[in-house]
N, C-alpha and C positions, 0 to 999 in steps of 0.2 A: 547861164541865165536861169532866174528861180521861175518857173513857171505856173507853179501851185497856186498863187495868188491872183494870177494874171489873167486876161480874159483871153481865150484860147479858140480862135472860128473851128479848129479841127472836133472839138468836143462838144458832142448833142446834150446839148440840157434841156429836152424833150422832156414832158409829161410822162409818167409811166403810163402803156393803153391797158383802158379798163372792162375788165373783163365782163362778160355777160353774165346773166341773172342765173344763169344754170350754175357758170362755175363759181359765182360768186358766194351760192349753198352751200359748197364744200370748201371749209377753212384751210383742208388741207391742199387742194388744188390751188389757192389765193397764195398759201404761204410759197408753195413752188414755182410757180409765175415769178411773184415778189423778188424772188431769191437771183431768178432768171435774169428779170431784167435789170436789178441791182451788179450782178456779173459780166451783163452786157454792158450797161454803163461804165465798168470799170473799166473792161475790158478797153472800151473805147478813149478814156480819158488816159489810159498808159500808154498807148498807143499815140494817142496826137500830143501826149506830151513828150515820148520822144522824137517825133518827127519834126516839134518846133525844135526841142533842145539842141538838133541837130541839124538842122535843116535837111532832112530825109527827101521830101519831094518837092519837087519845085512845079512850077507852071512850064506844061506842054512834056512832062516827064510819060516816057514809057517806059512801066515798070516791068519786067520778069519776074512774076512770083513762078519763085521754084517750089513744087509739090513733089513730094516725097509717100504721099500717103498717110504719112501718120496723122497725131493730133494737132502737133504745134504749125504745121502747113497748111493743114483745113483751118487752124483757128487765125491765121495770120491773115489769109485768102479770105475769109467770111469777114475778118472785121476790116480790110483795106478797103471792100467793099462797101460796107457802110458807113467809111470815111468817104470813099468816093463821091458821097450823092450830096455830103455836107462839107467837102473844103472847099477851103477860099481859094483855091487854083484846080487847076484843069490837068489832070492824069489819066494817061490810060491804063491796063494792066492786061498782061497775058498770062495764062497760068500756066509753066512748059514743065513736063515730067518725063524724066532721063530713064528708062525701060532699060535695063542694065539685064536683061535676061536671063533672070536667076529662076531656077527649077521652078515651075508651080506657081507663078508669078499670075497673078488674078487680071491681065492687062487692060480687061473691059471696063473696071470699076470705076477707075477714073474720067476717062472720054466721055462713061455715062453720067456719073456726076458732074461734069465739068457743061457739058450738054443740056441738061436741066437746069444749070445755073442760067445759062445763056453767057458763056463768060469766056471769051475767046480765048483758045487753048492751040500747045501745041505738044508731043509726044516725042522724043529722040528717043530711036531705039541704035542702041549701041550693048555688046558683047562686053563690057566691062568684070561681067561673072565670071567669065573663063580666064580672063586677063589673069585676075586678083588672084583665083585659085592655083592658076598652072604655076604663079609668081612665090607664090606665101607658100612655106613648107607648112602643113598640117597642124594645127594645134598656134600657130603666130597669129597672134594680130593684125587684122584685114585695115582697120580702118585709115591709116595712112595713105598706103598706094589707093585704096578707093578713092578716097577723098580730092587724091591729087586728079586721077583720072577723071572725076565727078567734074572737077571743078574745071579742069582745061574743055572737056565739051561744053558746059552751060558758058563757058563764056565767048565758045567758038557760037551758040548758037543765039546767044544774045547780040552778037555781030549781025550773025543774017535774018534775026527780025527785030533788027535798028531799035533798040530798048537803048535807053539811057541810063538804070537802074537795074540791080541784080538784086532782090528780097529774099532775106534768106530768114529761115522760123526758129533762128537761135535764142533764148527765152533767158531772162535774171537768172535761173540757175545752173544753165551751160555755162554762160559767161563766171560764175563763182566757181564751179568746177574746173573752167578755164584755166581761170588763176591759181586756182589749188596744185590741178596736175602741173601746173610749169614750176612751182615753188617745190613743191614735193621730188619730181623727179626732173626739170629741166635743170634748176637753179638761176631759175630768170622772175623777176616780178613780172608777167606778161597775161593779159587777160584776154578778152574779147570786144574788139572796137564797136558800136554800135554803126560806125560809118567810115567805110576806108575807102582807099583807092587800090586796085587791085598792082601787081607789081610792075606788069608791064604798060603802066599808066593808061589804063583805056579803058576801064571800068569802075564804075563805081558801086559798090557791094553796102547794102544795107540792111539792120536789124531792126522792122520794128517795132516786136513783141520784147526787145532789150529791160522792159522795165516789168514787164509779165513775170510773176512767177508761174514756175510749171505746173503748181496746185490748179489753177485758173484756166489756163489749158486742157488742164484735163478733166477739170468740171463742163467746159465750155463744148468741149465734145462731144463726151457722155450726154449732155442736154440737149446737144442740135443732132446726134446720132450719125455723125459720121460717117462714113465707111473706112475705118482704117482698115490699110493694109500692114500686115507685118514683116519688118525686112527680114530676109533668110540668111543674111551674109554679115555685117557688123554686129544683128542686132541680136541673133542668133549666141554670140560667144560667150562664153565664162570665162570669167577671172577679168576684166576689162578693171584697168585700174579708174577707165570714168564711171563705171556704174559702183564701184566701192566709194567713190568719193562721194559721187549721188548718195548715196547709201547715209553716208556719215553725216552730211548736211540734212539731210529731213530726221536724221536721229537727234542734231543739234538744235532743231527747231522745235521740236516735239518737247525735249526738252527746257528748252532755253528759251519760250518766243520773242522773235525782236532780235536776235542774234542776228540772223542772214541778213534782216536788213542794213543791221550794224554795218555787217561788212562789205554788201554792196553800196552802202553811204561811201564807206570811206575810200572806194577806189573812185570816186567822184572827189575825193577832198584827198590827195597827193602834196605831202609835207617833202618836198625835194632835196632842201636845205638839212634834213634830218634822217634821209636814207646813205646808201652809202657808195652811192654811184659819182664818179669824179668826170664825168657825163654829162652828166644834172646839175653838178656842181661844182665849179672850182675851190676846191678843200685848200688847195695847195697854194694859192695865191691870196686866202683869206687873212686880211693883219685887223690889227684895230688903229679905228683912224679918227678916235676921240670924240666921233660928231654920234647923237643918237639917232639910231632906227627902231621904228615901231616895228617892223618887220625882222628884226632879229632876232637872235637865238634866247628863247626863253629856258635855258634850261635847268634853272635854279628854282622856276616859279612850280606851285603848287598844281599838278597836274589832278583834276576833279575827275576822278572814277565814281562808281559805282561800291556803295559799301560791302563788304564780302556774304554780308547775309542775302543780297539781292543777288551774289552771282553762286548759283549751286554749282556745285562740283568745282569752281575754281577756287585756289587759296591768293589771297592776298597781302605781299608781303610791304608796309608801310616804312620807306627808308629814311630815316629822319639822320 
């Protein structure tokens, strides 16, 4: 469903609030606000456009937003928030953060934030630090068994406080990453759902900052001052093949802008008939049966690229 056009109750097309005569002196205090609430706006309008696109929340949903600490869970929690006061259905939201007791771990900072918000919270403390360490030989990749471990307590704990929803802060560029590291090293096209069902059918797991990029997040932070925490275990490592692909996408876009869109467009536009999965397709049972389809294989027709001077560093080769 195209949504951009459509009139959307999850998104505030509020007035921007006008700043007082003090700060309205200084042009560059106006232009910062401006900039602010233009972010929040956006913020906001990516967000309830994925929640329609996918029917993310419904009426009488309790949500788990899962907090982490970082940026993309403060900024998920801050804006479900101010979806909450303006949808057209009734949600509740708890915010639960998994204390996995790794050295040095700041455990106050949250319960405090979360306490000031006024925003009903809850806290599992579980040993998952020593698990992952005693498990992983030194120098391997933590993030796997974490992740497994992570995710079987938030959904044991989403059970015993009856949430019908699991919010998770995965953003448009994890999900590109996603699909990069499965192609790169899985050999699978497989990316990041913005809404599944979990495997043992009893939960329903949602993204949704899905249409955020991580730029936005991390402005959105930095402006509302956060208290992140740093993880000491995942976040910690070198050589992670997700933070080189990270890497390589912000050097694509810096480069290239309008690339990453591209490519988060097109795993929204899936040509099935034209991959190579017999899955997706019955290759083998395909005849011709004399009648036309407008849905048929175009593969003769003039595919409309972009001319090679508009794409740098790519060469273009024209097969006539």
């Amino acid at each position: 469903m195209n949504t951009a056009t459509e009139h959307n109750p999850w998104i505030d097309e509020a007035p921007a609030v006008a700043t007082d005569a003090a700060a309205a002196a200084k042009a560059a205090g106006i232009k910062i606000e401006r900039e602010q609430h233009k972010l929040e706006k956006r913020l906001c309008r990516e967000v309830g456009r994925a929640i329609v696109d996918f029917n993310m929340i419904e009426e009488g949903d309790k949500i788990m937003v899962c907090m982490s600490g970082g940026k993309d869970s403060y900024t998920m929690l801050d804006i479900l928030l101010k979806m909450q006061r303006r949808a057209p259905v009734k949600f509740e939201l708890v915010a639960v953060n998994l204390d996995q007791k790794q050295p040095g771990f700041p455990d106050h900072i949250l319960p405090e934030y979360l306490k000031g918000l006024g925003v009903p919270f809850h806290i599992e403390t579980q040993d998952t630090y020593s698990v992952v360490k005693r498990v992983i030989p030194e120098g391997k990749t933590t993030c796997g068994l974490c992740s497994r471990l992570r995710r079987a307590i938030l959904y044991k704990v989403a059970d015993q406080l009856g949430c019908t929803k699991i919010a998770l802060g995965h953003h448009r560029d994890d999900i590109l990453q996603t699909l990069l590291l499965n192609m790169f090293y899985g050999g699978r096209i497989k990316g990041m759902p913005p809404k599944l069902v979990s495997d043992d059918g009893k939960h329903v797991v949602i993204r949704p900052l899905a249409y955020v990029p991580e730029k936005d997040t991390e402005r959105w932070a930095k402006s509302q001052n956060f208290p992140i925490i740093p993880c000491n275990l995942c976040g910690s490592q070198d050589g992670l093949q997700r933070v080189a692909v990270g890497e390589m996408l912000r050097e694509w876009e810096k480069k290239h802008p309008g690339r990453i869109e591209n490519m988060f467009r097109a795993m929204q536009n899936v040509v099935t008939t034209h991959m190579l999965d017999p899955k997706l397709h019955d290759f083998k049972n395909a005849k011709a049966t004399g009648v036309a389809n407008p849905d048929g294989d175009m593969a003769f027709d003039h595919e409309e690229f972009p001319s090679a001077a508009t794409l740098p560093g790519v060469q273009v080769v024209q097969l006539s």
